[in-house]
Jmol script that loads the backbone (N, CA, C; Angstrom):
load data "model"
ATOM      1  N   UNK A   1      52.191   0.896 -84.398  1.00  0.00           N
ATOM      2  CA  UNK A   1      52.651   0.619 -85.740  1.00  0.00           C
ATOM      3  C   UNK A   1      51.518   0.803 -86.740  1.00  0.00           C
ATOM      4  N   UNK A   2      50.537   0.590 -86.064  1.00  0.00           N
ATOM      5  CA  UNK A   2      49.215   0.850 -87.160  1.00  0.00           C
ATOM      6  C   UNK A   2      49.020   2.104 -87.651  1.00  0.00           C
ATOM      7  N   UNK A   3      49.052   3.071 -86.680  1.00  0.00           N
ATOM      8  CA  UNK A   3      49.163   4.250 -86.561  1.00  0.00           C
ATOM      9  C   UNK A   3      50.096   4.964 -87.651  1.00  0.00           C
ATOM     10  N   UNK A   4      51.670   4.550 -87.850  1.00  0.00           N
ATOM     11  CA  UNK A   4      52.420   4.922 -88.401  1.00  0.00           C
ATOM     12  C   UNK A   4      51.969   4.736 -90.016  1.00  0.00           C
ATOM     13  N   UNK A   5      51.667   3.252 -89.917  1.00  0.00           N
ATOM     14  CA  UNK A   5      51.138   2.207 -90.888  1.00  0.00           C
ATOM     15  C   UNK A   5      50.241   3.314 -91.753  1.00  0.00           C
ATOM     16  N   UNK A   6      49.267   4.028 -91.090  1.00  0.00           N
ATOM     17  CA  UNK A   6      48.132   4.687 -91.637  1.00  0.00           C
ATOM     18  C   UNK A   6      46.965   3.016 -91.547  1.00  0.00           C
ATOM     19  N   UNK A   7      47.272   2.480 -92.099  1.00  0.00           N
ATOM     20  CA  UNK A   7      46.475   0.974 -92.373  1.00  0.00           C
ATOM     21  C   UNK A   7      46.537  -0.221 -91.299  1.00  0.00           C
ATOM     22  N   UNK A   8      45.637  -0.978 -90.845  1.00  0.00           N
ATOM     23  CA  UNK A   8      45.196  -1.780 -90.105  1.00  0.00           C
ATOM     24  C   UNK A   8      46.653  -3.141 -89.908  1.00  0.00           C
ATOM     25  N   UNK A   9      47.474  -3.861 -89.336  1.00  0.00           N
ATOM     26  CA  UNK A   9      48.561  -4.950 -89.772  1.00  0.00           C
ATOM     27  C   UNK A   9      47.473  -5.727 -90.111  1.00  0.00           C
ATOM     28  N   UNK A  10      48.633  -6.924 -90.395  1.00  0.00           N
ATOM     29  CA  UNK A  10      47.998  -8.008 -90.584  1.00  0.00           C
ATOM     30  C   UNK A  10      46.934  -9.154 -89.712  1.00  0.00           C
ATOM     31  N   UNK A  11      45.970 -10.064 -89.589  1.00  0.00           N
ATOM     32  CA  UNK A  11      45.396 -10.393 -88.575  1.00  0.00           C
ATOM     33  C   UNK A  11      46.140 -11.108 -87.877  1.00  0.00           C
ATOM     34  N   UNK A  12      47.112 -11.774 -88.506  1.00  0.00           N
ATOM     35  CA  UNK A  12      47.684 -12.920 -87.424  1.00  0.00           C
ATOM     36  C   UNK A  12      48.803 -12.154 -86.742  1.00  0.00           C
ATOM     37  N   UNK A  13      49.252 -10.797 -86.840  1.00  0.00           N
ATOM     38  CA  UNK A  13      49.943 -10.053 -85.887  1.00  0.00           C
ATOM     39  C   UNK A  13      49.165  -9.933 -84.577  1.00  0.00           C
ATOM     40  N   UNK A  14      47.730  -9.521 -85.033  1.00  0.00           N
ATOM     41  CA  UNK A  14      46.921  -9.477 -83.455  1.00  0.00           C
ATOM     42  C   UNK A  14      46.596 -10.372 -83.089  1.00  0.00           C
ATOM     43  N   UNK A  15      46.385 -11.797 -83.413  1.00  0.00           N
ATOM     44  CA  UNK A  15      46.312 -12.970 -83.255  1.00  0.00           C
ATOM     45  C   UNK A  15      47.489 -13.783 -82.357  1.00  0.00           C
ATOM     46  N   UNK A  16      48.875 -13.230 -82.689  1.00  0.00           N
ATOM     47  CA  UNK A  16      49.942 -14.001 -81.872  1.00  0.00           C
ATOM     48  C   UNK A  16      49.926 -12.987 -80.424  1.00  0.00           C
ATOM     49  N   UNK A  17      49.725 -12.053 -80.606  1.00  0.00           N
ATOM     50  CA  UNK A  17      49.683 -11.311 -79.164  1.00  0.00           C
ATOM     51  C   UNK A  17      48.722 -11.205 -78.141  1.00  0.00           C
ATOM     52  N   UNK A  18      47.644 -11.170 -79.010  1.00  0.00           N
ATOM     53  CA  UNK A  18      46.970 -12.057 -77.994  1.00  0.00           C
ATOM     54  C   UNK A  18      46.961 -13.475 -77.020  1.00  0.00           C
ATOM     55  N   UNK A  19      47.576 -14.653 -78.284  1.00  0.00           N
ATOM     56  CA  UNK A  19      47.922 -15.530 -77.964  1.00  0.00           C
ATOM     57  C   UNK A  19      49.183 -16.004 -76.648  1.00  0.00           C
ATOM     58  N   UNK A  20      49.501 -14.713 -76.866  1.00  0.00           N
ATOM     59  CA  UNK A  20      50.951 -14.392 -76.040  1.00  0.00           C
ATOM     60  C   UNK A  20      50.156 -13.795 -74.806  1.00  0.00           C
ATOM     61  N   UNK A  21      49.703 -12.634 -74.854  1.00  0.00           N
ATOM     62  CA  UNK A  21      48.930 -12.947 -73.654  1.00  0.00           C
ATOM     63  C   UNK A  21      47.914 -13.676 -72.595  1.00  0.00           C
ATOM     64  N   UNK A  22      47.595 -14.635 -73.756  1.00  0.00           N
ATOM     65  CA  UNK A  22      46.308 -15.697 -73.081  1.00  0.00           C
ATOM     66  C   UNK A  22      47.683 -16.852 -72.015  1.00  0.00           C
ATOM     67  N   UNK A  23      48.584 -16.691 -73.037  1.00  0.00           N
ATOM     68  CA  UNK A  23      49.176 -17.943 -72.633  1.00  0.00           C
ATOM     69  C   UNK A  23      50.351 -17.382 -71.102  1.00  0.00           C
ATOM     70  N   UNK A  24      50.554 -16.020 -70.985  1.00  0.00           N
ATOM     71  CA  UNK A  24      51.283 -15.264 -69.832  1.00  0.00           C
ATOM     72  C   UNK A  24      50.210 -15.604 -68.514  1.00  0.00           C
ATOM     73  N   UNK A  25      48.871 -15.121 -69.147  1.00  0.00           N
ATOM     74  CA  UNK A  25      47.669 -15.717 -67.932  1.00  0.00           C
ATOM     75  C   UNK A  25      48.107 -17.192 -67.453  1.00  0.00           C
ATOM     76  N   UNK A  26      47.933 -18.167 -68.171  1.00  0.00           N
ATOM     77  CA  UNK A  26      47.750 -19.453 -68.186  1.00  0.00           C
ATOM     78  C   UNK A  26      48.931 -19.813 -66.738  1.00  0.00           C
ATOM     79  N   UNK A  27      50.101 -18.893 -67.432  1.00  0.00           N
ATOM     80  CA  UNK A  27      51.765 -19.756 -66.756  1.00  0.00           C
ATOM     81  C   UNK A  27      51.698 -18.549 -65.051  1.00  0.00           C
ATOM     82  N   UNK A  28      50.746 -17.165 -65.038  1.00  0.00           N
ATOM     83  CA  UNK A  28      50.515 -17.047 -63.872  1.00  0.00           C
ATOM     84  C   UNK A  28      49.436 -17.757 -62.949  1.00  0.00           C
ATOM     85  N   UNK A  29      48.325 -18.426 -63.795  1.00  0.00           N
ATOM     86  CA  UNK A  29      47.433 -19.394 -63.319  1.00  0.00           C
ATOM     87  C   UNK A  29      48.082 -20.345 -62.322  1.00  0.00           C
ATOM     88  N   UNK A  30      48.673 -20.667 -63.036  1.00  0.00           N
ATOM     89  CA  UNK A  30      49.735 -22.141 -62.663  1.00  0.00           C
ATOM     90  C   UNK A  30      50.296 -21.675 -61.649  1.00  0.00           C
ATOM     91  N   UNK A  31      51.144 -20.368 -61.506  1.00  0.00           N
ATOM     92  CA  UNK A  31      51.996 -20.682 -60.327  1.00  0.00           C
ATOM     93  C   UNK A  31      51.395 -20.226 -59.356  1.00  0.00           C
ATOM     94  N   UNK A  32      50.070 -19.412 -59.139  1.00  0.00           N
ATOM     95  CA  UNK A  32      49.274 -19.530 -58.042  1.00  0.00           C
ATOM     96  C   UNK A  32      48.780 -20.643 -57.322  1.00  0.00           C
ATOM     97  N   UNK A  33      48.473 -21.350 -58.335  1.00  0.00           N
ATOM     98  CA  UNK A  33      48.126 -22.995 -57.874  1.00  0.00           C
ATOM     99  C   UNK A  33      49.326 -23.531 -57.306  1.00  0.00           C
ATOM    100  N   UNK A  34      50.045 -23.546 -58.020  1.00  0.00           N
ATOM    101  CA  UNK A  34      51.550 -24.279 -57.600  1.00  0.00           C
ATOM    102  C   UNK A  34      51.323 -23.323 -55.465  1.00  0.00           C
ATOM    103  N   UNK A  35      51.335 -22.194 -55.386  1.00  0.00           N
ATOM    104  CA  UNK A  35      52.064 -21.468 -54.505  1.00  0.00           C
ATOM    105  C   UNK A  35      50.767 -21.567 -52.979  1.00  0.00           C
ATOM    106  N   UNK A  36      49.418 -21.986 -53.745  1.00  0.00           N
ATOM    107  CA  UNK A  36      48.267 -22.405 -52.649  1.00  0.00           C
ATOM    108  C   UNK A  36      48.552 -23.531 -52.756  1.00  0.00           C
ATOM    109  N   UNK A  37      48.677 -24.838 -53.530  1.00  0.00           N
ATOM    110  CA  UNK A  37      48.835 -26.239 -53.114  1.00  0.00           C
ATOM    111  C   UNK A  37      49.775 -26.176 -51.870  1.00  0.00           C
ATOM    112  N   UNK A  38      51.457 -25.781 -52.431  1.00  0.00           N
ATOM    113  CA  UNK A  38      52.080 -25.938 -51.341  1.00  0.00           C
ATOM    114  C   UNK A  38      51.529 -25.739 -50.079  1.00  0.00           C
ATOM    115  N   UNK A  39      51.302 -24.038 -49.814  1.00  0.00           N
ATOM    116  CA  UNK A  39      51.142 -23.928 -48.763  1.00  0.00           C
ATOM    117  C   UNK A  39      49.808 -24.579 -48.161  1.00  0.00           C
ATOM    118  N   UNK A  40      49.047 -25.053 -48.973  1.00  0.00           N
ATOM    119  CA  UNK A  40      48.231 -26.066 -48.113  1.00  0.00           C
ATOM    120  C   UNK A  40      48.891 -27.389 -47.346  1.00  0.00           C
ATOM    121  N   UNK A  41      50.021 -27.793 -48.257  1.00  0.00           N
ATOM    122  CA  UNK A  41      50.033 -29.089 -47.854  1.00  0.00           C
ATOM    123  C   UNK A  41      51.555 -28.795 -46.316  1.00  0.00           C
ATOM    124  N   UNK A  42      52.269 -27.157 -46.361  1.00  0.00           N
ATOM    125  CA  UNK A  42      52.698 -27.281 -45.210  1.00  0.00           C
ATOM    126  C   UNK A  42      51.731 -27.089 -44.489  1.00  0.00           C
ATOM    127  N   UNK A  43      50.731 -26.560 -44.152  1.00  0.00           N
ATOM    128  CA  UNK A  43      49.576 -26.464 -42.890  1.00  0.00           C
ATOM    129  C   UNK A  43      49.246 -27.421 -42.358  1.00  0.00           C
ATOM    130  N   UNK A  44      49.081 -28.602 -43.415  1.00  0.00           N
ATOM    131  CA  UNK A  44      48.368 -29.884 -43.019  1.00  0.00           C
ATOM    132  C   UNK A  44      49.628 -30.639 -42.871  1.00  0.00           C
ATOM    133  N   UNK A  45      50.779 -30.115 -42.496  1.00  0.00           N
ATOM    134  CA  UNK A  45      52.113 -30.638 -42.119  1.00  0.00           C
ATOM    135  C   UNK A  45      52.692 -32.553 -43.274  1.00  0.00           C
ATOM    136  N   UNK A  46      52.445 -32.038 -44.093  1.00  0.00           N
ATOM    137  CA  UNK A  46      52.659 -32.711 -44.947  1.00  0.00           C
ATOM    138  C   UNK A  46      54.436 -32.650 -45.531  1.00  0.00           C
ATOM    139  N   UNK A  47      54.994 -34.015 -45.769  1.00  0.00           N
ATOM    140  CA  UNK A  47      56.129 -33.419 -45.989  1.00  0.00           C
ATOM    141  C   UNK A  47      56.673 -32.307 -47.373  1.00  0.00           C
ATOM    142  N   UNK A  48      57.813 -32.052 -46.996  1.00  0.00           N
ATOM    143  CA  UNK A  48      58.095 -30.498 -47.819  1.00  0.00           C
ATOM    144  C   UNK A  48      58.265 -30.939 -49.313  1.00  0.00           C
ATOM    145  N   UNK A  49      58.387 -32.297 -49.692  1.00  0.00           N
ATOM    146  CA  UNK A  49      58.535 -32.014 -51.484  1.00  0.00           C
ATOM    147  C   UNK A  49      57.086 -31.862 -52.200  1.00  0.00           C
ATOM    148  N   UNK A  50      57.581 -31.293 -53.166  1.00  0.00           N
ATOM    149  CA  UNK A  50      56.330 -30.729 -53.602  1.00  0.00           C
ATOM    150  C   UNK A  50      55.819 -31.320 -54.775  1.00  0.00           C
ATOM    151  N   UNK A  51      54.297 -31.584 -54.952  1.00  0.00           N
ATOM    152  CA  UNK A  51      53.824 -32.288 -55.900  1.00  0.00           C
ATOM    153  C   UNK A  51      54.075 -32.448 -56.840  1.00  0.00           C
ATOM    154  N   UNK A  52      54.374 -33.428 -57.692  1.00  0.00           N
ATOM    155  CA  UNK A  52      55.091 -33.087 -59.288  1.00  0.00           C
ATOM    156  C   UNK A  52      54.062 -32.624 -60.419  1.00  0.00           C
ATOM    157  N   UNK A  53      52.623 -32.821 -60.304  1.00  0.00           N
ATOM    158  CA  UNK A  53      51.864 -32.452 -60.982  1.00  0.00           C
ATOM    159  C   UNK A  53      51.618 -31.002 -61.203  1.00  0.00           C
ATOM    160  N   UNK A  54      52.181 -30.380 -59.591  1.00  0.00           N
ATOM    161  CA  UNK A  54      51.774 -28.849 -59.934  1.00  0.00           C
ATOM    162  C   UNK A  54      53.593 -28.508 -60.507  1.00  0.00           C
ATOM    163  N   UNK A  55      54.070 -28.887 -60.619  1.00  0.00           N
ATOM    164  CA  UNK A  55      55.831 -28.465 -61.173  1.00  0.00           C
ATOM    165  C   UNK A  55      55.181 -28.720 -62.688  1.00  0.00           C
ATOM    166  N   UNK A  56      55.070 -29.951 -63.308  1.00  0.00           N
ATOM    167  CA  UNK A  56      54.885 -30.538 -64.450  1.00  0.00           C
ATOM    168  C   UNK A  56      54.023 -29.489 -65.035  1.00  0.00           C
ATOM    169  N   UNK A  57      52.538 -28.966 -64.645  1.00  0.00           N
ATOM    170  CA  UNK A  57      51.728 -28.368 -65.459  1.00  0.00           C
ATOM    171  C   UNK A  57      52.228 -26.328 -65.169  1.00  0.00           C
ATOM    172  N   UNK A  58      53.324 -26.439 -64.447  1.00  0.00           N
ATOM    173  CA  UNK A  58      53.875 -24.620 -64.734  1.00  0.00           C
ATOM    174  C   UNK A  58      54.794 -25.175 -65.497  1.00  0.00           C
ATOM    175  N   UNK A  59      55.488 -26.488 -65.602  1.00  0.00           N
ATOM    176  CA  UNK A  59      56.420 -26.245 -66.694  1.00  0.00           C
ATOM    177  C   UNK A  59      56.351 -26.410 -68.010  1.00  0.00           C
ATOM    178  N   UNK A  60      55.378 -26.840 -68.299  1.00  0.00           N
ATOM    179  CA  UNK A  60      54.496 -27.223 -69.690  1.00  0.00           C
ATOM    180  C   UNK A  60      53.826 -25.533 -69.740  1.00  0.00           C
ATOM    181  N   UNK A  61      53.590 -24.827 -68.954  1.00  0.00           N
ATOM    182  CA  UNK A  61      52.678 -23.349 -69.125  1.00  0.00           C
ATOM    183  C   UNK A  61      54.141 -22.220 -69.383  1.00  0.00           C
ATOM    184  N   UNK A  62      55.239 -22.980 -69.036  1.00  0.00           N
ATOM    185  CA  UNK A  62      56.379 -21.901 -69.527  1.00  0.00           C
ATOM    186  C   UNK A  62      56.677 -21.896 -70.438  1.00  0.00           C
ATOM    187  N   UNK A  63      56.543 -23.911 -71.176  1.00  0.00           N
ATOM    188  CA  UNK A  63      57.077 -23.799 -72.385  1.00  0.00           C
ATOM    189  C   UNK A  63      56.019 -23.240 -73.708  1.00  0.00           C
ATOM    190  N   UNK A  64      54.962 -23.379 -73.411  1.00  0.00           N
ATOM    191  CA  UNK A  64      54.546 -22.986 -73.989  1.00  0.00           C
ATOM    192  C   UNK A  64      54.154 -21.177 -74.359  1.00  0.00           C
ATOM    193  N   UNK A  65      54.851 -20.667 -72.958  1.00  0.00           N
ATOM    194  CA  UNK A  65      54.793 -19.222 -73.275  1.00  0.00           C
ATOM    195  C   UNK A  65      56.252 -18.889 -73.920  1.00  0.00           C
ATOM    196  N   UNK A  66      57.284 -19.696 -73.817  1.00  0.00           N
ATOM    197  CA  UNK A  66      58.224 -19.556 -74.673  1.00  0.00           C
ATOM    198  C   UNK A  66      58.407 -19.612 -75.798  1.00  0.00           C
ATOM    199  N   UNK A  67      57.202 -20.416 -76.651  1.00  0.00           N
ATOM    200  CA  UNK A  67      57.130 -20.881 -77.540  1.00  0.00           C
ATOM    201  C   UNK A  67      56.347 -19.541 -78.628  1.00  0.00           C
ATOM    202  N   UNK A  68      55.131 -19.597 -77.606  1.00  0.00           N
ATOM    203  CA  UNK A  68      54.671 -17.790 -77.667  1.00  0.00           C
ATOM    204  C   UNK A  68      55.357 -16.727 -77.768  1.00  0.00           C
ATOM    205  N   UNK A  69      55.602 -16.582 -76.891  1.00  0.00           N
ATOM    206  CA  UNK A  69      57.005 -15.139 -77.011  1.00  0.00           C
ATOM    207  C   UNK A  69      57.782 -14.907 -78.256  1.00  0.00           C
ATOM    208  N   UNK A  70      58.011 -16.151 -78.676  1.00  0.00           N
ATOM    209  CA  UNK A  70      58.960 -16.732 -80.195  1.00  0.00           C
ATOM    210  C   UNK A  70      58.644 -16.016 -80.961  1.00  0.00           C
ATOM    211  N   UNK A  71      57.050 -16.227 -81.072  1.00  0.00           N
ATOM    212  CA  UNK A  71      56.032 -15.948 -82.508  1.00  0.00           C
ATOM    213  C   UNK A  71      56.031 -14.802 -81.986  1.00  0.00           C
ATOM    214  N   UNK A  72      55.558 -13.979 -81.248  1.00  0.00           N
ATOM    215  CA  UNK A  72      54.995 -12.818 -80.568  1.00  0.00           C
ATOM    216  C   UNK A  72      56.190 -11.505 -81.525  1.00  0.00           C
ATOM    217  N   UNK A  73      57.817 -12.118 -80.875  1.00  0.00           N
ATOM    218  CA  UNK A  73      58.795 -11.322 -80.982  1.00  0.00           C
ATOM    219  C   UNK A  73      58.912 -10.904 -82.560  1.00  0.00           C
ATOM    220  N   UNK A  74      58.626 -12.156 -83.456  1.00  0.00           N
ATOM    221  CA  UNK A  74      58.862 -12.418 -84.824  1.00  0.00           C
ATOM    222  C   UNK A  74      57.922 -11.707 -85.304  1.00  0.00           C
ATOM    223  N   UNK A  75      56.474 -11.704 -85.208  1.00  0.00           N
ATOM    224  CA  UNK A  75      55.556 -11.177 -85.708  1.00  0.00           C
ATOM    225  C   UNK A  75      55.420  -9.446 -85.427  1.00  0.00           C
ATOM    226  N   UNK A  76      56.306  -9.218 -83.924  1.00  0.00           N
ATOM    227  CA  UNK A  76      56.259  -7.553 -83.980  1.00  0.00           C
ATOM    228  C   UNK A  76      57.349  -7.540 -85.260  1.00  0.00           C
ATOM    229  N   UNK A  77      58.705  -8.092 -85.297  1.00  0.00           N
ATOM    230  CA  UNK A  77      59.574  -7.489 -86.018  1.00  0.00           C
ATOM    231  C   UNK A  77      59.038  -7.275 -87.252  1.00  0.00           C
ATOM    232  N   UNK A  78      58.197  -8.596 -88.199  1.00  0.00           N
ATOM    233  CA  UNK A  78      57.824  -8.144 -89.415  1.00  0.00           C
ATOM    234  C   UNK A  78      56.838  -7.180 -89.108  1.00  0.00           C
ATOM    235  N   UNK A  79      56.180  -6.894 -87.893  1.00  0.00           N
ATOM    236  CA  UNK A  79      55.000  -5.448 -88.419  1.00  0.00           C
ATOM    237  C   UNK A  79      56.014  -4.131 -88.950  1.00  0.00           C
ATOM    238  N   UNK A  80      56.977  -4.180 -87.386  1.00  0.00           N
ATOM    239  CA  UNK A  80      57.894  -2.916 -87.685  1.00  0.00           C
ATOM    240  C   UNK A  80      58.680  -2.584 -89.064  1.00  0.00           C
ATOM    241  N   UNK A  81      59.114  -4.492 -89.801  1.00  0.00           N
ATOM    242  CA  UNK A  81      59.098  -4.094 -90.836  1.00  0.00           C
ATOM    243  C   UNK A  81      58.428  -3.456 -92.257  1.00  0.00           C
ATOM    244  N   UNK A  82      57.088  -3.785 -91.903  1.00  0.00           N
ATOM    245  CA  UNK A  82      55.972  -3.080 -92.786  1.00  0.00           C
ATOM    246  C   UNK A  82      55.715  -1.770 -92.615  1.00  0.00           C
ATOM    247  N   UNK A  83      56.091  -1.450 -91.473  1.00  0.00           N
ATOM    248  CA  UNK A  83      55.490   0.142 -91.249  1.00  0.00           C
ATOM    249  C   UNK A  83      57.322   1.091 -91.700  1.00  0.00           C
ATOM    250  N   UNK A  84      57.975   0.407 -91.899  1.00  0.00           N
ATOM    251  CA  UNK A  84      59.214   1.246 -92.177  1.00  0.00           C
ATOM    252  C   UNK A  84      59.085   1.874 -93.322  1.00  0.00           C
ATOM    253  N   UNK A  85      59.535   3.010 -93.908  1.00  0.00           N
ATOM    254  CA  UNK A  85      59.492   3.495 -94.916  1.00  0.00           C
ATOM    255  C   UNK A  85      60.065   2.840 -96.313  1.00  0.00           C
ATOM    256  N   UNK A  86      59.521   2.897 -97.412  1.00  0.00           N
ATOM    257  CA  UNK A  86      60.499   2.338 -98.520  1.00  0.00           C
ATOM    258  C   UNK A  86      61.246   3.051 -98.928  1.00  0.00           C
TER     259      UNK A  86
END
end "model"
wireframe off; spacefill off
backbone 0.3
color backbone group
């Protein structure tokens, strides 16, 4: 869009997408953890429910990439709207 733009967007366009991607890291962080806790705790034959702390902190890392995505989606639409012709 910049490209089209001829001119640079705005900063907080590159600002939410980034943000959107820091926060996609974060919620795959999480479910690695989530996916080694478990399987640690079947090895050590522990019973099968699974910790609520590692559920609680991927589900707090979803909402908050949902929350992201929000801004992310909104902030492409107004670029695309800037780069449209008048």
């Amino acid at each position: 869009m910049e490209r089209l733009r001829s001119s640079p967007l705005h900063a907080n366009i590159s600002t939410a997408l980034d943000k959107h991607l820091e926060v996609i890291h974060v919620v795959q962080s999480r479910r690695k953890d989530e996916i080694v806790n478990a399987s640690n705790r079947q090895r050590q034959g522990a019973p099968r429910c699974q910790d609520d702390r590692d559920v609680f902190a991927l589900a707090l890392a979803i909402r908050d990439m949902s929350v992201a995505t929000r801004k992310a989606r909104t902030t492409l639409w107004c670029a695309f709207q800037m780069t449209l012709p008048k």
